[in-house]
MINU-394802 format. One record per residue (C-alpha): residue in one letter; chain; x, y, z. Coordinates in steps of 0.25 Angstrom, whole numbers. Layout:
MINU-394802
resn:A&chain:A&c1:X&c2:Y&c3:Z
...
This chain:
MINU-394802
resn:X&chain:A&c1:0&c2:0&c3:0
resn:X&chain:A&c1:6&c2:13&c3:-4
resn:X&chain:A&c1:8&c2:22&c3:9
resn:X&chain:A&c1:4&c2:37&c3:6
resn:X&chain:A&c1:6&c2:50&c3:11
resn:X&chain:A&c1:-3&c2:57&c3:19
resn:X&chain:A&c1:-3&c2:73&c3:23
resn:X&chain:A&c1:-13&c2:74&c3:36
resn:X&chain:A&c1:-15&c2:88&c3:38
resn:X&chain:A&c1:-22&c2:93&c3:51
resn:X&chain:A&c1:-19&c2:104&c3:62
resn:X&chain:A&c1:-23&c2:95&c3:75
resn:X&chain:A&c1:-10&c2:87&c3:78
resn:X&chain:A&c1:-19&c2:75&c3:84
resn:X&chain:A&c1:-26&c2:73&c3:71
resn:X&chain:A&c1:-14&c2:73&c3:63
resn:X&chain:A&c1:-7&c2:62&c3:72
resn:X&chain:A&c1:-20&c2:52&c3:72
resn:X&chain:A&c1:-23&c2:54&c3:56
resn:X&chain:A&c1:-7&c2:51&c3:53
resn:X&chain:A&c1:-6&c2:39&c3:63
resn:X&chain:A&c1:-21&c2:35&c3:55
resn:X&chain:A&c1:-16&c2:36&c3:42
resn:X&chain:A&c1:-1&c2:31&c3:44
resn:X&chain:A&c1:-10&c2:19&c3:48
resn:X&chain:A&c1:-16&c2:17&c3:37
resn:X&chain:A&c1:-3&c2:18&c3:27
resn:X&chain:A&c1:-1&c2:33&c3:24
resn:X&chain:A&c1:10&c2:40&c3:27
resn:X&chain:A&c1:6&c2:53&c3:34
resn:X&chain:A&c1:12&c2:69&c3:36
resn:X&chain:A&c1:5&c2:77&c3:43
resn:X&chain:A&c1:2&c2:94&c3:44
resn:X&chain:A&c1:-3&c2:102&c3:54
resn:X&chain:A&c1:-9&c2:114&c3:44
resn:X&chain:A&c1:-13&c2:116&c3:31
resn:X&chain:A&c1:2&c2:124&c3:26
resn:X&chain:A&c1:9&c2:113&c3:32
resn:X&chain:A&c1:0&c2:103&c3:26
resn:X&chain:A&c1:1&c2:109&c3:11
resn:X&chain:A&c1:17&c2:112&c3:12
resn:X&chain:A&c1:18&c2:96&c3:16
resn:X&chain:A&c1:9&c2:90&c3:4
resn:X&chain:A&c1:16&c2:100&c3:-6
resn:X&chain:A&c1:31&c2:95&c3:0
resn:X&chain:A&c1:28&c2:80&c3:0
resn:X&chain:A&c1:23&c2:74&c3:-12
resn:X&chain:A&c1:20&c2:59&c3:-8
resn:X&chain:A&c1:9&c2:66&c3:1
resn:X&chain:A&c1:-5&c2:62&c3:-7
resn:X&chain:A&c1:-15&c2:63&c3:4
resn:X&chain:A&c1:-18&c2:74&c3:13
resn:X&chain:A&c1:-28&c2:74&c3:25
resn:X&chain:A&c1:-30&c2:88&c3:28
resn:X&chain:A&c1:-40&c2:93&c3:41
resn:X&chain:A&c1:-49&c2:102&c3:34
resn:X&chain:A&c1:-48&c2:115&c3:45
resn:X&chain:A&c1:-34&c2:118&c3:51
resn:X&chain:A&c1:-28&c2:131&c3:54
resn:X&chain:A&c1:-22&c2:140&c3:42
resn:X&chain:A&c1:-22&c2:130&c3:29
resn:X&chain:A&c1:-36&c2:123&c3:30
resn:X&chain:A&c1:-36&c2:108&c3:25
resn:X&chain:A&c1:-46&c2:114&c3:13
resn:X&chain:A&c1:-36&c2:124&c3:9
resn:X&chain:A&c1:-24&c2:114&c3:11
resn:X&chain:A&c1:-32&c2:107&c3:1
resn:X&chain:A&c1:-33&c2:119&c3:-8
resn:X&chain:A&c1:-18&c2:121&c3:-9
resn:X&chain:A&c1:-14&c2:107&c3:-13
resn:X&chain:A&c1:-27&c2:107&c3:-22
resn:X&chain:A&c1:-18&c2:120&c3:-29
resn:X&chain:A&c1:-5&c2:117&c3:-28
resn:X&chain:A&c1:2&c2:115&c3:-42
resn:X&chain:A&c1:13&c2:106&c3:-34
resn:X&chain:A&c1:6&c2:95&c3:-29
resn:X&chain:A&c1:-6&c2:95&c3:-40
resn:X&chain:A&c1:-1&c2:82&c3:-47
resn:X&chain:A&c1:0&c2:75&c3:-34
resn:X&chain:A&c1:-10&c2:64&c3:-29
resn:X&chain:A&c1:-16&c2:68&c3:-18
resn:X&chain:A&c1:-30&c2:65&c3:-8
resn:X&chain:A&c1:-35&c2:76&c3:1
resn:X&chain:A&c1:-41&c2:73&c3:12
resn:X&chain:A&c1:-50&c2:82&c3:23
resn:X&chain:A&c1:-52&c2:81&c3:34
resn:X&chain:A&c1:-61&c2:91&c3:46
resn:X&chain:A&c1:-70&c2:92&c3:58
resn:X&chain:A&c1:-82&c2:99&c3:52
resn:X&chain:A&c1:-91&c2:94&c3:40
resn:X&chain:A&c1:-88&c2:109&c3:31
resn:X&chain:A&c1:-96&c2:106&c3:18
resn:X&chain:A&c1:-89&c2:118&c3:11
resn:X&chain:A&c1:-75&c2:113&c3:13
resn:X&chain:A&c1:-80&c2:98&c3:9
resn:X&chain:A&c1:-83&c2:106&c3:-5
resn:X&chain:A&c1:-71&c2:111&c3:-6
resn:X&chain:A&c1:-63&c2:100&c3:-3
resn:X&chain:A&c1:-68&c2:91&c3:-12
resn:X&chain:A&c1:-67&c2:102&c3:-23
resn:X&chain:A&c1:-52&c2:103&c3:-20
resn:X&chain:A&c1:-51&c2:90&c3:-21
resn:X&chain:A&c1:-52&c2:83&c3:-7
resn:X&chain:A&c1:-57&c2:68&c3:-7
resn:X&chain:A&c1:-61&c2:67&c3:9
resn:X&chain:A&c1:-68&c2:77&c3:19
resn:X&chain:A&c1:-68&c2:70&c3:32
resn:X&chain:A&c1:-74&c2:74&c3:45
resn:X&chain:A&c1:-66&c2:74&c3:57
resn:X&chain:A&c1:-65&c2:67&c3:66
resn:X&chain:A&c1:-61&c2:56&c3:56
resn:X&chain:A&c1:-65&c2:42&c3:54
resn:X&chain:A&c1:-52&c2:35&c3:53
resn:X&chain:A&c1:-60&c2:24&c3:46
resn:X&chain:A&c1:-65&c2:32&c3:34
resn:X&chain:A&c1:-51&c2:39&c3:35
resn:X&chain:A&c1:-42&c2:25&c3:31
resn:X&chain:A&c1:-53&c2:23&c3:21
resn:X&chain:A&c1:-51&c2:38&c3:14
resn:X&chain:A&c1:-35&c2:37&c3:16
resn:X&chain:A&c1:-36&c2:23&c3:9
resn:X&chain:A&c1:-43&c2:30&c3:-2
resn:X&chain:A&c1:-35&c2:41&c3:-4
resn:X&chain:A&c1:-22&c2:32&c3:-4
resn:X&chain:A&c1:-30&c2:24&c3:-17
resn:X&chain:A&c1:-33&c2:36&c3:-21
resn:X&chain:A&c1:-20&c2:42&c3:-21
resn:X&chain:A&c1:-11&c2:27&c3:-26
resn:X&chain:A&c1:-24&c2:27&c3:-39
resn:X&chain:A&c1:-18&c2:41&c3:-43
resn:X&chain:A&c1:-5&c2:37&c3:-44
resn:X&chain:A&c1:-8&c2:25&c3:-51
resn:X&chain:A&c1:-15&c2:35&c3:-60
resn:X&chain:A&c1:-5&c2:42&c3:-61
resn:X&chain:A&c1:5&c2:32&c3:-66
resn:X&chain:A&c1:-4&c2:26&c3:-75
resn:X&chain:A&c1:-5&c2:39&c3:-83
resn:X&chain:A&c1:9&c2:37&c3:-85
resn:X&chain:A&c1:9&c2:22&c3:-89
resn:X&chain:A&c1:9&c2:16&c3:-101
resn:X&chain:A&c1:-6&c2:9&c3:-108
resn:X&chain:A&c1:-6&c2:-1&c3:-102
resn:X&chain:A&c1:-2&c2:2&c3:-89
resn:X&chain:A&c1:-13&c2:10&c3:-88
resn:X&chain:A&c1:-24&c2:0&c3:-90
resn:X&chain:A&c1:-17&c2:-6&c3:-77
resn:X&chain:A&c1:-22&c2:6&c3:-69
resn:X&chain:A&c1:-38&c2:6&c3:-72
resn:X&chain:A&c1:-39&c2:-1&c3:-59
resn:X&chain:A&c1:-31&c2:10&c3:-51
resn:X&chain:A&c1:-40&c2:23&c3:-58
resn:X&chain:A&c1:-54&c2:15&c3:-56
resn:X&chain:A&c1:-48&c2:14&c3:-41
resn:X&chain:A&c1:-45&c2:28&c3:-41
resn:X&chain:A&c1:-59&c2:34&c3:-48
resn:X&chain:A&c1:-67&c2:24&c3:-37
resn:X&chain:A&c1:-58&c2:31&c3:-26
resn:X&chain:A&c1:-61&c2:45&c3:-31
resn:X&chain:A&c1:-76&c2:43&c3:-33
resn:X&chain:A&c1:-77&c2:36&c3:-19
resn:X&chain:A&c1:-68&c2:49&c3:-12
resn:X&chain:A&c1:-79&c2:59&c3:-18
resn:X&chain:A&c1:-90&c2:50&c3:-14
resn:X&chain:A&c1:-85&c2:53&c3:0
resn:X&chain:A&c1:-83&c2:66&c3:0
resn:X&chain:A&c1:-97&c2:69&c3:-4
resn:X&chain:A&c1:-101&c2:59&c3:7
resn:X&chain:A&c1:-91&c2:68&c3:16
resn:X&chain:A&c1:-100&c2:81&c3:12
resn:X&chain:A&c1:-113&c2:74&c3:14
resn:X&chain:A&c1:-109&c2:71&c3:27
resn:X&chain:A&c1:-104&c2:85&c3:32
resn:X&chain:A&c1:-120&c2:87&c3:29
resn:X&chain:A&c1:-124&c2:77&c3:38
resn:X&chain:A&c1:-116&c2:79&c3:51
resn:X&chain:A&c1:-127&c2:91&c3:52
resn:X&chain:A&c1:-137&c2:85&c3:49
resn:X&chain:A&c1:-145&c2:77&c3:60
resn:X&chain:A&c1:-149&c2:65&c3:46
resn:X&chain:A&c1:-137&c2:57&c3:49
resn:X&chain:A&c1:-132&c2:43&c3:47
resn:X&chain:A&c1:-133&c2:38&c3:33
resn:X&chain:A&c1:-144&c2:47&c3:27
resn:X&chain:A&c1:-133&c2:53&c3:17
resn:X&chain:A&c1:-130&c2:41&c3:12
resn:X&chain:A&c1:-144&c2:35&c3:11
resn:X&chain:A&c1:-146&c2:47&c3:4
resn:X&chain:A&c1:-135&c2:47&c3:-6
resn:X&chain:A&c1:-139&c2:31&c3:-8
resn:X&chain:A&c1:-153&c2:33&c3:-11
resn:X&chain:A&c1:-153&c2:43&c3:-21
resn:X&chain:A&c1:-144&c2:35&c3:-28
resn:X&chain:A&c1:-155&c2:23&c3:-28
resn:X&chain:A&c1:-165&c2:34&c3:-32
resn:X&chain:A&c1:-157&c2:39&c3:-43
resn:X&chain:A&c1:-155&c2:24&c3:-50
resn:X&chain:A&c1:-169&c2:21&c3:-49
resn:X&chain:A&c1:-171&c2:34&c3:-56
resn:X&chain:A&c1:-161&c2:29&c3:-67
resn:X&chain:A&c1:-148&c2:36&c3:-64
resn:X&chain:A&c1:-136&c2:33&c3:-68
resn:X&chain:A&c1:-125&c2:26&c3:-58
resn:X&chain:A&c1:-117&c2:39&c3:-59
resn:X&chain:A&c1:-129&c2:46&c3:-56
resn:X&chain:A&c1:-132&c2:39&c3:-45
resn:X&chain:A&c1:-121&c2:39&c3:-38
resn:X&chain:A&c1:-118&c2:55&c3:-39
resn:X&chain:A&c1:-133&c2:54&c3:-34
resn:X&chain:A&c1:-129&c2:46&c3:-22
resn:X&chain:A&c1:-116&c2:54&c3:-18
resn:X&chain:A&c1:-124&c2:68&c3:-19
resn:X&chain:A&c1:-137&c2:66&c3:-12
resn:X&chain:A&c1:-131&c2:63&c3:2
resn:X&chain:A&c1:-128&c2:79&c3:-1
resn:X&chain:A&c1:-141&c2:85&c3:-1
resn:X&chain:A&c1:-140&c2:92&c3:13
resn:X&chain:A&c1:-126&c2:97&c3:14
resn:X&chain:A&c1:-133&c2:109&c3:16
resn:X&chain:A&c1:-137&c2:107&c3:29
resn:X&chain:A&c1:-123&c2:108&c3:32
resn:X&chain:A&c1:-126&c2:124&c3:33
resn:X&chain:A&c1:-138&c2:121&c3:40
resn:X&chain:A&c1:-137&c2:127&c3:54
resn:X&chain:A&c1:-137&c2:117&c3:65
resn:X&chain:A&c1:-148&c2:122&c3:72
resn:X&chain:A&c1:-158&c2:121&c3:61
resn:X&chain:A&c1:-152&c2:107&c3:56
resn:X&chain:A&c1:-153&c2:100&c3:68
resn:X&chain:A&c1:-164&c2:108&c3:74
resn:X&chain:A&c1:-174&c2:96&c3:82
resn:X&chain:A&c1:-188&c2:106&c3:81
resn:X&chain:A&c1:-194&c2:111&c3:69
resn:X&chain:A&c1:-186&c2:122&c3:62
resn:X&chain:A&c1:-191&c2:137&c3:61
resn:X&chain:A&c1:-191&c2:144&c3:49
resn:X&chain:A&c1:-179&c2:149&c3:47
resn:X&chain:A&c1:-172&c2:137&c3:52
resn:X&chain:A&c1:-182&c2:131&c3:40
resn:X&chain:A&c1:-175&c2:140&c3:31
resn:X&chain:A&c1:-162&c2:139&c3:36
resn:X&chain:A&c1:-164&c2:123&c3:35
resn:X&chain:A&c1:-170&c2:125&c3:20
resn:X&chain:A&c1:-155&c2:131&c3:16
resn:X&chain:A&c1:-148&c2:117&c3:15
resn:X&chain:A&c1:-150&c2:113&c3:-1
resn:X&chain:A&c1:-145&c2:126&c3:-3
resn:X&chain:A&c1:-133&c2:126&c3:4
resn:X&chain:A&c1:-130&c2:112&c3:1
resn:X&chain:A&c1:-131&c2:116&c3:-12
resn:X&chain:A&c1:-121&c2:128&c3:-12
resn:X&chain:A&c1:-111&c2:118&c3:-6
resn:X&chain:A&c1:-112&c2:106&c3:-15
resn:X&chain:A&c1:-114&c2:114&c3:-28
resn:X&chain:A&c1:-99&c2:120&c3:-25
resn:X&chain:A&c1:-94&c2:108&c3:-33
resn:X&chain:A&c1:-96&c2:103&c3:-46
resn:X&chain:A&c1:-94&c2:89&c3:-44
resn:X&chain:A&c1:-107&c2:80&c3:-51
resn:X&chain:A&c1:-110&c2:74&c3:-38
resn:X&chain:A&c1:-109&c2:89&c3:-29
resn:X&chain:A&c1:-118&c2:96&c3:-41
resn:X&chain:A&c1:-128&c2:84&c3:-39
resn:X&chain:A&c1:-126&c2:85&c3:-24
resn:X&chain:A&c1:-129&c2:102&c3:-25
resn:X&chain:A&c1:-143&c2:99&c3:-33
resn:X&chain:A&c1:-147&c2:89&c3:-23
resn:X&chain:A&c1:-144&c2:96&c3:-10
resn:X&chain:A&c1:-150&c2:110&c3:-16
resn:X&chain:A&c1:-165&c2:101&c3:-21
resn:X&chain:A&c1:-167&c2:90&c3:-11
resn:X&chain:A&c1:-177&c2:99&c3:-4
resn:X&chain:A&c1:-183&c2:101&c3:-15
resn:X&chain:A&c1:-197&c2:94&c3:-19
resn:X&chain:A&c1:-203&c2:89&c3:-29
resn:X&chain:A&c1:-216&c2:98&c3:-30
resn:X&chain:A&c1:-209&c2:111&c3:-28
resn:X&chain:A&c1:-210&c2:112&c3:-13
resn:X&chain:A&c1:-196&c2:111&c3:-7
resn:X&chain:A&c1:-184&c2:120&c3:-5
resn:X&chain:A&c1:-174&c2:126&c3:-8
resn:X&chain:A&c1:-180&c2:130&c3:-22
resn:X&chain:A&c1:-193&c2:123&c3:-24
resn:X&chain:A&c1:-190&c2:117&c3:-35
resn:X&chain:A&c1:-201&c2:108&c3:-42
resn:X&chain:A&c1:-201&c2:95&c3:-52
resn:X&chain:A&c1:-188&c2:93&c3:-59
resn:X&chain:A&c1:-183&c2:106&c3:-56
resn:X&chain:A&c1:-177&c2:99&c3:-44
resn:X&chain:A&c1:-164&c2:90&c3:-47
resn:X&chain:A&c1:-168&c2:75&c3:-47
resn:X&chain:A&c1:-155&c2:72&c3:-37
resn:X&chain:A&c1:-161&c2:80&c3:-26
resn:X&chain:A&c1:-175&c2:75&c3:-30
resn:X&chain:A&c1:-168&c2:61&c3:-27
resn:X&chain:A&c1:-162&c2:67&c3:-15
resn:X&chain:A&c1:-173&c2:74&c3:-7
resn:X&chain:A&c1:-182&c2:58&c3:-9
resn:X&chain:A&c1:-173&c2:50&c3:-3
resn:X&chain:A&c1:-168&c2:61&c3:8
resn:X&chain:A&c1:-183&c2:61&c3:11
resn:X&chain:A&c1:-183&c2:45&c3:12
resn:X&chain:A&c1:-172&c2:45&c3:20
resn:X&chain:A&c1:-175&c2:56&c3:30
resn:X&chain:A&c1:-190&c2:47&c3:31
resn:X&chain:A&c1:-181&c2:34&c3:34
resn:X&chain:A&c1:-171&c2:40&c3:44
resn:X&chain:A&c1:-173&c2:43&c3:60
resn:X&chain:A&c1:-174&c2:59&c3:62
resn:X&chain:A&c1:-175&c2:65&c3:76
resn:X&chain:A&c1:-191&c2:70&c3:72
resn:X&chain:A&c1:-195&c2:58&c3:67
resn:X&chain:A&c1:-192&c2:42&c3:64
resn:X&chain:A&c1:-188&c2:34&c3:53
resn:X&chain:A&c1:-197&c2:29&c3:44
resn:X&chain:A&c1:-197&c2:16&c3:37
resn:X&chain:A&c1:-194&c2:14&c3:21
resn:X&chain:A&c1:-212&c2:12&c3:18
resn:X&chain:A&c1:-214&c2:24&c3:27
resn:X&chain:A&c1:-203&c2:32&c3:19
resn:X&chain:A&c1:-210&c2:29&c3:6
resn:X&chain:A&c1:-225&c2:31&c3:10
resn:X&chain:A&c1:-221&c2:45&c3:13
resn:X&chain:A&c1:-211&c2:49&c3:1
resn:X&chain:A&c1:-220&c2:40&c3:-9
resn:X&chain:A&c1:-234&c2:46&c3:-2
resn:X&chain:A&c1:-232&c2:56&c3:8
resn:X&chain:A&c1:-233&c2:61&c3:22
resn:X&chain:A&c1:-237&c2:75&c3:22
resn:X&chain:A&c1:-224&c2:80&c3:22
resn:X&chain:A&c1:-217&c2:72&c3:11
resn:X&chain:A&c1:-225&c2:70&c3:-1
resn:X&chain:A&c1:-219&c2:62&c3:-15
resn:X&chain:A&c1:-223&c2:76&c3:-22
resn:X&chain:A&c1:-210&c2:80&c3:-15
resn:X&chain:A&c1:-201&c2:71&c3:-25
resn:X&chain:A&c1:-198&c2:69&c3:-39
resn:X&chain:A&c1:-208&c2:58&c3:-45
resn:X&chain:A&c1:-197&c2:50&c3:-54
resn:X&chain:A&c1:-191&c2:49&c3:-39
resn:X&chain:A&c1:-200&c2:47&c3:-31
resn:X&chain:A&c1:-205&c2:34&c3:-41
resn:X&chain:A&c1:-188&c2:29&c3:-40
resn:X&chain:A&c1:-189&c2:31&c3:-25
resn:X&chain:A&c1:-200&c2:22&c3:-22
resn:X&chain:A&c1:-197&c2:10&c3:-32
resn:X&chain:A&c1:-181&c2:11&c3:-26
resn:X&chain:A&c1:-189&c2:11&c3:-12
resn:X&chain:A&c1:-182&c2:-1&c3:-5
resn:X&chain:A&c1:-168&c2:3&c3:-12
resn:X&chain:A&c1:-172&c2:17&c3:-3
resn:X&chain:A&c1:-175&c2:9&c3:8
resn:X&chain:A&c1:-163&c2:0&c3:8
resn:X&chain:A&c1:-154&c2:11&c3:6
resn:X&chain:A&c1:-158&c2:17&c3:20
resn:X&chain:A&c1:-158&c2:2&c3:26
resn:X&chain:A&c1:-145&c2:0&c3:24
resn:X&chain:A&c1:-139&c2:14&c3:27
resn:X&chain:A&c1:-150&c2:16&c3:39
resn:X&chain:A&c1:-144&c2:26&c3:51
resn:X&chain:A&c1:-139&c2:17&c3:63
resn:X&chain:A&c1:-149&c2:17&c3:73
């Protein structure tokens, strides 16, 4: 196994021995800096350095403007490299921009040393496929026919890291939000089912199923007071509460990734309804995107099937009855008819999906 090097930058001593005596575990070779100057005039010096694990917020240089520099910096542009994050708050503007400069991880401290073998595994694959890559520019015909195995490994690492980080940025949602546990992954998984039923593509789906976990990461400018408020809200907390799509949208729509443009549409519409009476536009018909159509069923079939602190969970046929018929507050004129029709005949698919990612009791 090839032993690579490792840059661990972080301005708390403590966290910079127990990550080092982690990762040296695990295979890697480990330097370390206290700041950001000392952290970008160490990478720039040592060129077997590939991997850097950067804390996001440090004193002078922070970890996103560490980032920055190496991004620029005409000297080490050629070289291989996987950049890591690293902070203790979920900052859904600093996830953006991280990902558009080219970070490949966003992780919340304090970290699960679990997932973090998993992410530095990755990166060392990652980083040992580009170098095959590279060689096999170099090489001969057939030489390169050798390397199909190494480039399919790579693309799959490269797809899978994104994947995360959307995940990441759905999650930074969720720590304010009181609908914990699986629901974002229900989410994601259901609208995916929905949207083969409806005759999608597999790409399709799955751009379908990594952007509508995203639909309230809104709620991450969503006061506290109002978001977790236990009585009913008043109408400025009403208002206040109704700003979400619009903020979430603002962020997502800061990139022009597929999946992130997908991900803007959805979080800005799922409030929409069908018949014209939801929010923030009231949009009517197909004047609302079909994604957040998708969305805003499933989101309400989850929300039936999960436990909230105002009511219980309902079962799968008491779900349906109300989506399919009604309850006085949820009618089907609230959802596009082509699915509505998908949702009930992939019912049961619905319904296994939340059995086997139901929240622990």
């Amino acid at each position: 196994m090839t032993t690579l090097k490792v840059l661990i930058v972080d301005d708390e001593p403590d966290i910079r021995l127990e990550l080092s005596d982690f990762i040296e575990e695990i295979d890697f070779e480990c330097v370390v800096a206290a700041n950001g100057e000392e952290a970008l005039a160490t990478f720039k010096q040592d060129d077997a350095i590939h991997i850097v694990l950067s804390d996001l917020t440090m004193p002078g240089m922070t970890g996103l403007q560490l980032l920055e520099r190496i991004a620029k910096d005409l000297d080490t542009k050629d070289r291989i490299r996987r950049f890591l994050l690293m902070t203790g708050n979920g900052d859904i503007h600093s996830v953006v921009d991280a990902m558009r400069l080219g970070a490949s991880e966003f992780m919340l401290k304090p970290l699960d040393l679990v997932r973090l073998e998993d992410i530095m595994m990755e990166a060392r694959e990652f980083v040992i496929s580009e170098r095959f890559k590279l060689l096999n520019a170099q090489a001969k015909e057939a030489q390169l026919a050798a390397s199909e195995v190494e480039i399919s490994a790579l693309n799959r690492g490269i797809k899978k890291a994104y994947a995360e980080a959307l995940a990441c940025l759905a999650r930074a949602a969720e720590y304010k939000d009181p609908e914990t546990g699986a629901h974002i992954t229900r989410i994601g998984e259901y609208a995916a089912c929905l949207a083969s039923e409806l005759g999608w593509s597999a790409d399709q789906c799955e751009m379908l199923r990594l952007a509508a976990p995203l639909h309230d990461v809104g709620k991450v400018a969503t006061p506290d007071a109002v978001l977790l408020k236990e009585g009913p809200l008043t109408d400025d907390e009403f208002v206040t509460m109704r700003k979400h799509p619009e903020f979430g949208y603002e962020v997502l729509s800061m990139s022009d990734y597929p999946v992130m443009t997908m991900a803007a549409r959805i979080a800005l519409n799922h409030h929409e309804r069908w018949d014209g009476g939801g929010y923030p536009r009231g949009l009517k018909g197909n004047e609302i995107p079909i994604e957040a159509s998708i969305t805003t069923l499933v989101d309400v079939y989850d929300a039936l099937r999960s436990v909230r602190p105002y009511k219980p969970a309902m079962t799968h046929e008491q779900a349906m009855r109300i989506i399919l018929e009604g309850d006085g507050r949820t009618h089907p004129d609230h959802f596009r008819p082509d699915v509505l029709k998908a949702f009930k005949t992939a019912n049961q698919a619905m319904n296994a999906i939340f059995e086997s990612m139901a929240d622990p009791e």
